[in-house]
C-alpha positions as CSV (number, residue, x, y, z in Angstrom):
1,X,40.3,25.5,-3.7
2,X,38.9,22.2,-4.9
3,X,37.8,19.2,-2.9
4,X,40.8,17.4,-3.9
5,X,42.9,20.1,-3.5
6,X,42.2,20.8,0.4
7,X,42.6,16.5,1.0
8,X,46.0,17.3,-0.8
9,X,46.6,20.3,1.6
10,X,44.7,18.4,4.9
11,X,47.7,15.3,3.9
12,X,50.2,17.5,3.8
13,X,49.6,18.5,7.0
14,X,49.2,15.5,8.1
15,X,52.8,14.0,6.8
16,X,54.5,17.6,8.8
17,X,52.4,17.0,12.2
18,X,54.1,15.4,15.1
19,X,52.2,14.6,17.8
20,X,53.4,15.2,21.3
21,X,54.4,12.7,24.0
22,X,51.9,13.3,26.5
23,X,50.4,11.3,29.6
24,X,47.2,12.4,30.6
25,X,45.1,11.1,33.6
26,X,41.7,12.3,35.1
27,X,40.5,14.6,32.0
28,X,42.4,16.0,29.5
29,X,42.9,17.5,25.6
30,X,45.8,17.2,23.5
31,X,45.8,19.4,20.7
32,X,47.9,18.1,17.2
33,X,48.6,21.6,15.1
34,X,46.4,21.2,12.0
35,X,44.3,17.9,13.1
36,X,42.7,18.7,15.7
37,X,42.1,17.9,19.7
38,X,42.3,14.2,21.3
39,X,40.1,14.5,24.6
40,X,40.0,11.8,27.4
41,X,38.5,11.7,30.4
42,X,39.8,9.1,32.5
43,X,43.6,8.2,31.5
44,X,45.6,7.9,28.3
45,X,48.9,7.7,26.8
46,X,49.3,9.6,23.3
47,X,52.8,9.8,21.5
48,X,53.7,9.0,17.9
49,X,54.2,5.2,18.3
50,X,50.8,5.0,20.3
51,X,47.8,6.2,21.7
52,X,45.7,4.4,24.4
53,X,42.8,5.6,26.3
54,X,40.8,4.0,29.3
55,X,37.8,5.4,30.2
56,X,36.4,7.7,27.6
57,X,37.8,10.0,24.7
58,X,37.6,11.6,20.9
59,X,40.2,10.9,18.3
60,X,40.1,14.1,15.2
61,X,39.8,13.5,11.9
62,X,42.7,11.5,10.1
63,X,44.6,10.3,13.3
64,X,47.7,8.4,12.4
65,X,49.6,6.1,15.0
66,X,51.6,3.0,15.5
67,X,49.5,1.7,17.7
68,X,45.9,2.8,18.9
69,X,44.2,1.2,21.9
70,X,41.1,2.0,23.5
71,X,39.0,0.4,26.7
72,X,36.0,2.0,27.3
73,X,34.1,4.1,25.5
74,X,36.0,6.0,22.4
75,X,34.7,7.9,19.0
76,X,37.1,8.5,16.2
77,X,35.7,11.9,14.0
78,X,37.1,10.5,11.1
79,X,39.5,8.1,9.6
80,X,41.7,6.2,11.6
81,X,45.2,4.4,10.6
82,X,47.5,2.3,12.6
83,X,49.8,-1.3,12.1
84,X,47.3,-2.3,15.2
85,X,44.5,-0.8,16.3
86,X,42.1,-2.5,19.4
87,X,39.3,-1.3,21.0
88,X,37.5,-3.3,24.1
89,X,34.4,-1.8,25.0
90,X,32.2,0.7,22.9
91,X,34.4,2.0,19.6
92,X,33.2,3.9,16.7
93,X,35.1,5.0,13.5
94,X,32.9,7.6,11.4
95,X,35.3,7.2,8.5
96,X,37.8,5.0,6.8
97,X,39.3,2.5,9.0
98,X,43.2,1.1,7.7
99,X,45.1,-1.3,9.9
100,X,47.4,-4.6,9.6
101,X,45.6,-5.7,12.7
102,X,42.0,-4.9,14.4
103,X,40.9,-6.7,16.8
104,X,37.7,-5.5,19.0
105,X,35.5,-6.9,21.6
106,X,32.1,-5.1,22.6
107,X,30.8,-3.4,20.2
108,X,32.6,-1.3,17.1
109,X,31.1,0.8,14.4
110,X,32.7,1.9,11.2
111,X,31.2,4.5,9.1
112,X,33.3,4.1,6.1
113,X,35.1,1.0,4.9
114,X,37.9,-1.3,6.5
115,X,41.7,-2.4,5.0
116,X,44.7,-4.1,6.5
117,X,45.5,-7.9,7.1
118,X,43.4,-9.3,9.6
119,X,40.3,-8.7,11.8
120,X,39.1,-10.0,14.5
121,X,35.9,-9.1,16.2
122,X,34.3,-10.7,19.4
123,X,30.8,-8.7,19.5
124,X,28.9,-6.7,17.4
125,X,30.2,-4.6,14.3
126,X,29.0,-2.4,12.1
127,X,30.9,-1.0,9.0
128,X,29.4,1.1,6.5
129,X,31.0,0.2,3.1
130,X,33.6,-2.7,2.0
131,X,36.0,-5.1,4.0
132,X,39.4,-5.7,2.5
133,X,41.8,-7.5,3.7
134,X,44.9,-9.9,3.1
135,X,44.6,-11.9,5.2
136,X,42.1,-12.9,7.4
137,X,38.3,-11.8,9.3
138,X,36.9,-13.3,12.3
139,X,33.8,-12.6,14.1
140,X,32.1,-14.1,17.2
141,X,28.4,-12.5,17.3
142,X,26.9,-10.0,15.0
143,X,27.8,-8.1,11.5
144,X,26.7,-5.9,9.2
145,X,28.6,-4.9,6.5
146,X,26.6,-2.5,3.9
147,X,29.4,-3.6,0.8
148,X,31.2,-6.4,0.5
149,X,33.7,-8.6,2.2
150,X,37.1,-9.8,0.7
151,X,39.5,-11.7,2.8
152,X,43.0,-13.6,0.8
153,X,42.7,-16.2,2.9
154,X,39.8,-17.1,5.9
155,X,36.3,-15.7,7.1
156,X,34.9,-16.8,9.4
157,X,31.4,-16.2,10.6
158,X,30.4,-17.4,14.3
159,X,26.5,-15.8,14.7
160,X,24.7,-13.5,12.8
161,X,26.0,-11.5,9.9
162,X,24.3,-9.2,7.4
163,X,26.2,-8.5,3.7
164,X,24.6,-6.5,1.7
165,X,27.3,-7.5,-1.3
166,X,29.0,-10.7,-1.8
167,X,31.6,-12.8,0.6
168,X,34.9,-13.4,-1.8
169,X,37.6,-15.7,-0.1
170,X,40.1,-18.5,0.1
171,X,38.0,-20.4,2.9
172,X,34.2,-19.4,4.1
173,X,33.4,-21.2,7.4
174,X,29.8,-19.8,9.3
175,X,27.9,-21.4,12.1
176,X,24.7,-19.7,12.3
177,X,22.9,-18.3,15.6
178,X,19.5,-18.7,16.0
179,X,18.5,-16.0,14.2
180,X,18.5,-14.9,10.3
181,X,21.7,-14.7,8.5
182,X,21.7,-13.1,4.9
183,X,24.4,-12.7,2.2
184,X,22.9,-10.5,-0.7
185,X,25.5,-11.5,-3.9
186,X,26.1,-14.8,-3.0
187,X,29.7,-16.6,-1.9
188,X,32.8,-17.2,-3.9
189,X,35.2,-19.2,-2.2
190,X,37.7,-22.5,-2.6
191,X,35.7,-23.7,0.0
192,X,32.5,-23.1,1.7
193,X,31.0,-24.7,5.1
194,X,28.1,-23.2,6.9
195,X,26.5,-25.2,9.7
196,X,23.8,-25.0,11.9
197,X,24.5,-24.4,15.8
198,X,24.4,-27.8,17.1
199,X,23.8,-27.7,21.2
200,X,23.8,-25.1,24.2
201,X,24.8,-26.1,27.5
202,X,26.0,-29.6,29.1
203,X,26.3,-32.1,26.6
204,X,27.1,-35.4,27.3
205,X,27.2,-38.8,24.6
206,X,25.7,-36.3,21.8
207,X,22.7,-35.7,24.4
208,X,21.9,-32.2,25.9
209,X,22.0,-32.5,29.6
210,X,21.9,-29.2,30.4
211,X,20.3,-27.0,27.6
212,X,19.0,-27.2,24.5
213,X,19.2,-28.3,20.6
214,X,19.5,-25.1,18.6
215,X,18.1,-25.6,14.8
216,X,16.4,-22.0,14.1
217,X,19.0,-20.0,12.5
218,X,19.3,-20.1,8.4
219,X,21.3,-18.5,6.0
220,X,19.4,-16.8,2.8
221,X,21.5,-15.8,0.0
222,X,22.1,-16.4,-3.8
223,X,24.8,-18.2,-5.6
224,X,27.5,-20.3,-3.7
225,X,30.1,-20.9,-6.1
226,X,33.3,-23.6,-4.7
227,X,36.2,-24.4,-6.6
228,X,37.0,-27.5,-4.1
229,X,34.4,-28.2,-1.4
230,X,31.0,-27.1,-0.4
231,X,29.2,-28.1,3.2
232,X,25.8,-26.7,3.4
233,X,22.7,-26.9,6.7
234,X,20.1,-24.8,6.9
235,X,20.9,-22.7,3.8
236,X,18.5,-21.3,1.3
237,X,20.4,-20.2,-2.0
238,X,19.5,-19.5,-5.7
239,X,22.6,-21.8,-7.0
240,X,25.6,-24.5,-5.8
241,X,27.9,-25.9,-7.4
242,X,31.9,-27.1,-6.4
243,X,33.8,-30.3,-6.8
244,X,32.7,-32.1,-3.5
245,X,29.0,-30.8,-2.6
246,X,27.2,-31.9,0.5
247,X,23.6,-30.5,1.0
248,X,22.6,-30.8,4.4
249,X,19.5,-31.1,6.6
250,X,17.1,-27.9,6.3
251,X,18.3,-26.5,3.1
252,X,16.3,-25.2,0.3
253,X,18.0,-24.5,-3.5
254,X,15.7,-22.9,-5.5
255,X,18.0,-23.2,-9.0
256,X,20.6,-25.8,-9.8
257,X,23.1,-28.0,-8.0
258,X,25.8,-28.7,-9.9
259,X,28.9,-30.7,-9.3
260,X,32.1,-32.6,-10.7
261,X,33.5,-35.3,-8.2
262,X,30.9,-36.0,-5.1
263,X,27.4,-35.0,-4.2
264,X,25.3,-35.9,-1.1
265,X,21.8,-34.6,-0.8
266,X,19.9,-34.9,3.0
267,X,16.2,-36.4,2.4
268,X,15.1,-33.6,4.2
269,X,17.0,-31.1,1.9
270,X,14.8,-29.5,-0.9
271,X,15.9,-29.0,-4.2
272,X,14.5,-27.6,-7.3
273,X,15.6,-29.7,-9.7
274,X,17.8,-33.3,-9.7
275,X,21.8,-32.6,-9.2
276,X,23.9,-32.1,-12.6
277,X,27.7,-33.6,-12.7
278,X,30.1,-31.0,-14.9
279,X,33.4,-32.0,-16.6
């Protein structure tokens, strides 16, 4: 039998499995004829419609729910797909993960790539291939995506993100942590704004009473192409160019700035080459 003939066979059994209405509390294992076993230690709830665990667990290989929720501590042994799937705590996907909404705080892993609508992500995440989705990604703290990441309408970036491909979107908003950001093939968006993070602590009038000014982090990648506006601090790129451009304190461009309606250029910005207006 062929490798695409036992996925065929593995789907079909997915599509006939039902899996049982179970509550489970303490430690437990539900077994799903022709998947495979959901573990838990602590308590869970696992029916068609949904499956939540608190505490710890193990999802098989092609789990399919309404809803998943985990707290705690939870690994999923292959791909996962739900309308809305959350996990708070420590999560980790080692496939394919497909949902209309996932949401996460703590720390999430992904071995293969993500689809659905939205995402949001307070934390750290880790996803091994591509980000899809038609809607909308938000992070708050640190990603690393090995492909890239396409979102129909918003990303937004709140920290420090690796993308080892390109950022394609509607709207690109980052405000970069204090440490190195990097973006490998470039950004494509109707609009781009990255910006430094301004001040930690007490702030009062603009002055930091309590804390400090935070200027450190920069973003390194290679073309940043805008239809509409660009909004650029602490950004070293290869190539800008949009309707509206604003370069900003601590940026370096290394090839051409190009415009059509607006540029604005920080002294302290450094730039290859004078700006060039296009029709």
């Amino acid at each position: 039998m062929s490798g695409e003939e036992r996925m065929s066979e593995y789907e079909k059994k997915l599509r006939e499995t039902a899996i049982p209405t179970t509550h489970v509390s303490g430690s437990g294992r539900v077994h799903i004829e022709g998947i495979g076993d959901i573990r838990i230690s602590g308590s869970g709830y696992v029916s068609p419609e949904e499956i939540k665990i608190s505490g710890s667990g193990s999802l098989p290989n092609g789990i399919k729910s309404r809803r998943i929720g985990c707290a705690g501590s939870i690994l999923i042994e292959g791909d996962a797909e739900a309308e809305e799937m959350s996990f708070s705590g420590s999560g980790s996907i080692a496939g394919d993960a497909k949902a209309k909404v996932l949401s996460a705080s703590g720390s999430l892993s992904i071995g293969g790539e993500v689809e659905g609508s939205s995402m949001k992500v307070a934390g750290s995440v880790k996803v091994g291939n591509k980000i899809e989705l038609e809607d909308a990604l938000q992070v708050h703290g640190s990603l690393k995506v090995l492909g890239d990441i396409e979102a129909k309408n918003m990303i937004e970036l709140y920290g420090k993100f690796d993308v080892n491909g390109k950022i394609v979107a509607e709207s690109f908003e980052a405000e970069l942590s204090r440490l190195e950001s990097h973006v490998r093939n470039g950004i494509e968006a109707s609009n781009v704004s990255v910006k430094k993070k301004g001040v930690e602590g007490l702030v009062l009038f603009g002055i930091p009473i309590i804390g400090r000014i935070v200027r450190d982090g920069k973003l390194y990648t290679t073309d940043i192409v805008a239809k509409e506006r660009v909004y650029l601090e602490n950004v070293c790129c290869d190539n800008v160019s949009g309707k509206d451009v604003t370069i900003g304190e601590g940026c370096i461009i290394k090839g051409t700035v190009k415009y059509s309606d607006i540029i604005s250029v920080h002294p302290t910005a450094k730039l290859s080459s004078s700006p060039k207006k296009s029709n």
